[in-house]
C-alpha positions, 0 to 999 in steps of 0.5 A: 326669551323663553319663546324664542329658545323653544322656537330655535330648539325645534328649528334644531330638532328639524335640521339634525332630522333633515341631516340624518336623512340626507347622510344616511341616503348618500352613506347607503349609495355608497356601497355595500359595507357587508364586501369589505367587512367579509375576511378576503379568504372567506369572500363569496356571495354567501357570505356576503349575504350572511353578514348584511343580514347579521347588520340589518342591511337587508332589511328595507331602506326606511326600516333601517333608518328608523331602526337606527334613529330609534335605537341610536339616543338610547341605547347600544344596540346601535353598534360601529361595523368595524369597532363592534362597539356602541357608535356613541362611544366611538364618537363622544371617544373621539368628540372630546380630542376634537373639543380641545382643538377647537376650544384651543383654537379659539382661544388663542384666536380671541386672545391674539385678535382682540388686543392685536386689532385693537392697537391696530384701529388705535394707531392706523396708518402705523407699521403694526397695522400694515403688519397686521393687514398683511398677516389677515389677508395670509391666513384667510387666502391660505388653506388650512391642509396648507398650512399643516403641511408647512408646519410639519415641514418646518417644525417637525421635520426640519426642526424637530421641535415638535412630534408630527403626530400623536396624541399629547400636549406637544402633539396637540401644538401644531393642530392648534396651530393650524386651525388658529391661524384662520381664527386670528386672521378672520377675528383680527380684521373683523375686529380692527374694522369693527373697532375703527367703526366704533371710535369714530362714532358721536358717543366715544367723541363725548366721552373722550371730550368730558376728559375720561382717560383713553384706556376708559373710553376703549376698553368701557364704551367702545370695546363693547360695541366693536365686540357684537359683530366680533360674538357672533362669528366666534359662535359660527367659526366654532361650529366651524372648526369642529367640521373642519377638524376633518381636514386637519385632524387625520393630518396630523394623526389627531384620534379627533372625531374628523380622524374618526370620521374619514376612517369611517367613510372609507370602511363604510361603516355606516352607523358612525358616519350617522352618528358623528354627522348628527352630533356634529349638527347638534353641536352647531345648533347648540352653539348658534343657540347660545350665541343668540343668547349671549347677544341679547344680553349684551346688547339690552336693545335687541329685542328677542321675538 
């Protein structure tokens, strides 16, 4: 076990390493963040020139990247163009509303899918399964920008049930709500048809024959089983909803690292496109880190090498 976290730790290391390359080469083929960072009334060559000097951009392209991986993990010389601020605290400021999305999310995925799958596997062919059919094959053919949009028509503006944006409980309902919708979709058929898999199988047609209760025969023997498939893809769908907090967070005004983000690329400001982009792929490695983990230990026959 402990080998096998070593080897996926350096796996780790060398993606982040292989992002930060590649996103600090296309952020700088973007353009000159010096042009709009000078005051327009002020705009000339000069100074122009003074301030890429004043943020290290004229120095060569190598030496910039290395300057900024260096100084980036351990100290605030590495600041935000725009903010003039340490970009980690730019980013851990706006990472932590986008946690909550994504944790909220989550959740409320895990805890509509799983029962809901359940009854449907358990009573297929039944209104309830066709319902729940039909709502998974909607929430994966619709895109979440979609699907926010719609919400802030219906319930915010229509209704005026909630706010559009903002920061807050009530104002954090519909992103949940947006970014769950997939969630539930994507966990209820997977976990239906997991479940279908799992209750036909030799050792739940024993356990029902020696006489154990139904609930007993679901909910120890088979829930199990039909929940391995089920780990893995929470572990890659919560790498997933913090991008895709990209989408929905600027949307609905969210202070998220995805509003971040967006603002970011389109002031240029370099360091905390890095930055967020390297975080973000820490977070996705982390995550597929932990799901290996938890699945060993789940299933005693995986035999980690």
């Amino acid at each position: 076990m402990y080998r096998f976290i070593a080897h996926r730790v350096v796996q780790a290391i060398g993606t982040i390493m292989v992002v930060s390359i590649v996103i600090f080469m296309f952020v700088h083929a973007s353009g000159d963040p010096a042009a709009l960072l000078v005051p327009f009334d002020e705009a000339n060559l000069d100074t122009i020139e003074e301030m890429r000097e004043r943020l290290g951009l004229n120095r060569p392209l190598h030496v910039q990247y290395f300057t900024f991986m260096v100084g980036f993990w351990r100290s605030d010389n590495v600041k935000s163009f725009r903010y003039e601020e340490p970009v980690l605290t730019v980013v851990f400021r706006g990472l932590r509303w986008t946690l909550v999305l994504a944790g909220g999310a989550m959740a409320v995925g895990i805890l509509l899918a799983i029962p809901l799958g359940t009854y449907a596997a358990l009573n297929r062919g039944s209104y309830i399964d066709v319902l729940v059919r039909v709502v998974a094959v909607f929430g994966q053919s619709m895109p979440s920008f979609w699907v926010a949009m719609l919400l802030m028509l219906f319930i915010s503006v229509k209704l005026q049930i909630l706010p559009v944006s903002g920061l807050g409980f009530k104002n954090a309902i519909l992103p949940i709500a947006t970014l769950s919708f997939f969630q539930v979709a994507l966990l209820l058929r997977l976990f239906r048809s997991e479940m279908l898999e799992v209750i036909h199988t030799d050792y739940i047609r024993t356990a029902r024959a020696k006489g154990l209760k139904e609930s007993v025969v679901v909910y120890r023997h088979a829930f199990k089983n039909a929940a391995m498939p089920v780990v893995t893809m929470v572990g890659l769908q919560l790498g997933g909803l913090i991008q895709g907090a990209v989408v929905v967070e600027p949307i609905f005004a969210w202070p998220g690292l995805g509003f971040v983000l967006v603002n970011s690329i389109f002031l240029r400001d370099f360091p905390v496109v890095i930055a967020g982009a390297l975080i973000a792929a820490a977070l996705v490695s982390l995550i597929n880190l932990l799901v290996d983990t938890v699945y060993a230990f789940l299933d005693p026959r995986i035999r980690v090498t």
